[in-house]
C-alpha positions in Angstrom: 123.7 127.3 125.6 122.5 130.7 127.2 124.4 130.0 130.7 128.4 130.9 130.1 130.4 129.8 133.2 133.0 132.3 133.8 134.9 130.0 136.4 138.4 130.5 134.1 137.9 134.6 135.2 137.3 134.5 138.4 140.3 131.9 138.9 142.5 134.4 137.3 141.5 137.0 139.4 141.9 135.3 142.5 145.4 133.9 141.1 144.4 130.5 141.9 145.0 127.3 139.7 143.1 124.8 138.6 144.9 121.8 140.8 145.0 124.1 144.0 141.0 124.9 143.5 140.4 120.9 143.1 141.9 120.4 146.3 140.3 122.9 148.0 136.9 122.7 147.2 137.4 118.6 146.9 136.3 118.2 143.2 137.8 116.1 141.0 140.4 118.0 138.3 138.4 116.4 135.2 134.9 117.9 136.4 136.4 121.0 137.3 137.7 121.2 134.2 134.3 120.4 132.5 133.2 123.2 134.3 135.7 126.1 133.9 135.9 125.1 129.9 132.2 125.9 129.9 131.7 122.3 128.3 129.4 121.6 131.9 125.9 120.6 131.1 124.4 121.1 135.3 126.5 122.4 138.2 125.1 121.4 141.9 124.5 123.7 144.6 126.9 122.3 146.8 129.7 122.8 143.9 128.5 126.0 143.1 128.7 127.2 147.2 131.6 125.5 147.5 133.6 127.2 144.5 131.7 130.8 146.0 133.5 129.8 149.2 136.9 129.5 148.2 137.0 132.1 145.5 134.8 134.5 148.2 132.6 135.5 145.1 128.9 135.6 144.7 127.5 132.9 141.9 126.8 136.0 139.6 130.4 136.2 139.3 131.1 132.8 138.0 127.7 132.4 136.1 126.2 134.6 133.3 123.1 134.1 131.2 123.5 135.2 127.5 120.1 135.3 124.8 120.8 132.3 122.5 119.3 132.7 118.8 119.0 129.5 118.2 116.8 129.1 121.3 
């Protein structure tokens, strides 16, 4: 897929963990998880805003879009 989710950076850089980011932004750990493995097929608006929110980050900074050959 052309989209990478860089979620895994931007926790690292905000020193926050997987558990304490489920909590906050009230996501379940396995979807987060989806997400932040870059295994995530969608994303909502409301996940993406609240994940901007608690990691005070602009959706650029989680999500990248990459040329894919195969496409």
């Amino acid at each position: 897929m052309a989209i990478i989710v860089n979620l895994d950076v931007m926790m690292a850089k905000r020193k926050i963990g997987l558990t304490e980011l489920s909590d906050r932004v009230g996501i379940s750990l396995a979807n987060l998880s989806i997400l932040k493995n870059n295994r995530a097929k969608a994303v909502r608006f409301s996940t993406l805003n609240a994940i901007c929110r608690e990691l005070q980050c602009q959706p650029a900074d989680i999500l990248e879009f990459t040329e894919d050959p195969t496409d």
